[in-house]
C-alpha positions in Angstrom: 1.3 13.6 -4.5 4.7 14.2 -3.0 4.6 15.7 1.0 6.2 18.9 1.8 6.9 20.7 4.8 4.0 23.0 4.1 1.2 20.5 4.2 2.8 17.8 6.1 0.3 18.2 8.9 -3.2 18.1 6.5 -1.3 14.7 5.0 -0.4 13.1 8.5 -4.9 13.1 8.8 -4.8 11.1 6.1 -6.5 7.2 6.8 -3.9 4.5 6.3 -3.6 2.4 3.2 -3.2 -1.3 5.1 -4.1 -2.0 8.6 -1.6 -5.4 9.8 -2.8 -6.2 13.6 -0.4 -5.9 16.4 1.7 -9.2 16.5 4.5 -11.1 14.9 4.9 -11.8 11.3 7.0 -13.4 9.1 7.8 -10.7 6.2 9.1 -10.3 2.7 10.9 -7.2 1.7 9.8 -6.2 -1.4 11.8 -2.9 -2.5 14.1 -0.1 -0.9 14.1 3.6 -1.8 16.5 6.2 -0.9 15.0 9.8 -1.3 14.8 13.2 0.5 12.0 14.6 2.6 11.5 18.5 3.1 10.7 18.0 6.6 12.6 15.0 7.5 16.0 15.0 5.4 17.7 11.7 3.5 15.5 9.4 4.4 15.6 4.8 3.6 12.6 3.7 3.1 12.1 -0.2 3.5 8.9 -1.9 1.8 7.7 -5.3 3.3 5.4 -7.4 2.0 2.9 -9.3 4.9 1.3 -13.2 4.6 -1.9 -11.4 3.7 -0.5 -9.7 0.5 -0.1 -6.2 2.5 2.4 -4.3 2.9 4.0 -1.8 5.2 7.1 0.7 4.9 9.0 1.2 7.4 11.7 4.8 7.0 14.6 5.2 8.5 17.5 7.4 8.5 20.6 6.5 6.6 23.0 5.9 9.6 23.9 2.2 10.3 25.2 3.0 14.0 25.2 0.9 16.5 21.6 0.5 17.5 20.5 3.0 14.2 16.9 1.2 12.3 18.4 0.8 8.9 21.4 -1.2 11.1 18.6 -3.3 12.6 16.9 -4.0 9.2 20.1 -4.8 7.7 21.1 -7.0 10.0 17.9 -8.7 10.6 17.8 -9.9 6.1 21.7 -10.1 5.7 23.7 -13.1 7.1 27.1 -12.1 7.6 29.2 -13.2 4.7 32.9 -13.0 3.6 35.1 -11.8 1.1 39.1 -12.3 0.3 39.6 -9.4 3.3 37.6 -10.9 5.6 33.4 -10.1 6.5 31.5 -7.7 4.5 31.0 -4.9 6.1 26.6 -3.4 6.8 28.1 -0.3 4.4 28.6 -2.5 1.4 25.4 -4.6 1.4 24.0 -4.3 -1.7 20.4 -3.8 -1.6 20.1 -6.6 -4.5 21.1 -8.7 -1.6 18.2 -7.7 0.4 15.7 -7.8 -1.7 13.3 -11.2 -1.5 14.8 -12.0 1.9 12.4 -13.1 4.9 12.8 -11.9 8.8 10.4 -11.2 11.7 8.2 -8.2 12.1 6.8 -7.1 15.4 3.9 -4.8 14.4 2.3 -2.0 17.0 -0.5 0.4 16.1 -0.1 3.7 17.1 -1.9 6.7 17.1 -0.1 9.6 15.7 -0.4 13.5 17.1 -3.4 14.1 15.1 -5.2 10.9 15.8 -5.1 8.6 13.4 -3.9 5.2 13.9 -1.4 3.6 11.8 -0.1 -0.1 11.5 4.0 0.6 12.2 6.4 -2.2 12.1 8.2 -1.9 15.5 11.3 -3.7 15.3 12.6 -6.5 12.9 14.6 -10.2 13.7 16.4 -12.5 12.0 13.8 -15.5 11.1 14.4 -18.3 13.5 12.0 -20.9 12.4 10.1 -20.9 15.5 6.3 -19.6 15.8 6.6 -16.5 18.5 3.6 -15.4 20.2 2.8 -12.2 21.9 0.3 -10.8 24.6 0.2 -6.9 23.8 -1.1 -5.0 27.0 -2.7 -1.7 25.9 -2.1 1.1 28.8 -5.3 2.3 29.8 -6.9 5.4 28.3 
């Protein structure tokens, strides 16, 4: 079933489908859509695949600003490369080229307005070979 504006809030009570606890990961991504939302406009949406065999979408808008999400996914799977003119600009990555590449995912779980929690992937990194750790501290309340 496809969201609309009109019953955007009913779908945002639904449960989650995968639950990732809050930490660092090292993730696959899997698949990339481009679509429109009613509420929300052109929208990216990013699919990562997780060491457990779950996965997690992460949307984004389509700028690639400095310090834009879809900049910050881009950047964290492509490693710069050249061409006869010089480096290949974020606009012409091919999403081909992203596709099966690994980097680092911080996930938080949030609660959204209505309640229900949701496993989001906070930020992305380039893959360093080095095992992070993380202490999360939960505000009170």
């Amino acid at each position: 079933m496809s969201v609309t504006a009109k019953n955007l809030k009913q779908h945002s009570k639904k449960q989650p489908l995968h639950r990732i606890e809050d930490g660092w990961y090292s993730v696959k991504l899997i698949d990339i859509t481009y679509n429109f939302h009613p509420a929300y406009g052109k929208r990216w949406q990013f699919i990562f695949e997780f060491p457990c065999g779950k996965t997690l979408m992460r949307t984004t808008s389509p700028s690639l600003g400095i310090g834009s999400a879809r900049r910050s996914i881009i950047e964290a799977l492509f490693e710069p490369e050249t061409d006869m003119v010089g480096e290949i600009p974020l606009q012409n990555v091919e999403n081909q080229w992203l596709i099966g590449k690994k980097c680092q995912a911080l996930v938080v779980n949030k609660k959204n307005k209505h309640g229900v929690e949701y496993s989001n992937i906070d930020s992305l990194y380039k893959e360093t070979g080095k095992k992070a750790t993380l202490t999360l501290i939960k505000k009170p309340g």
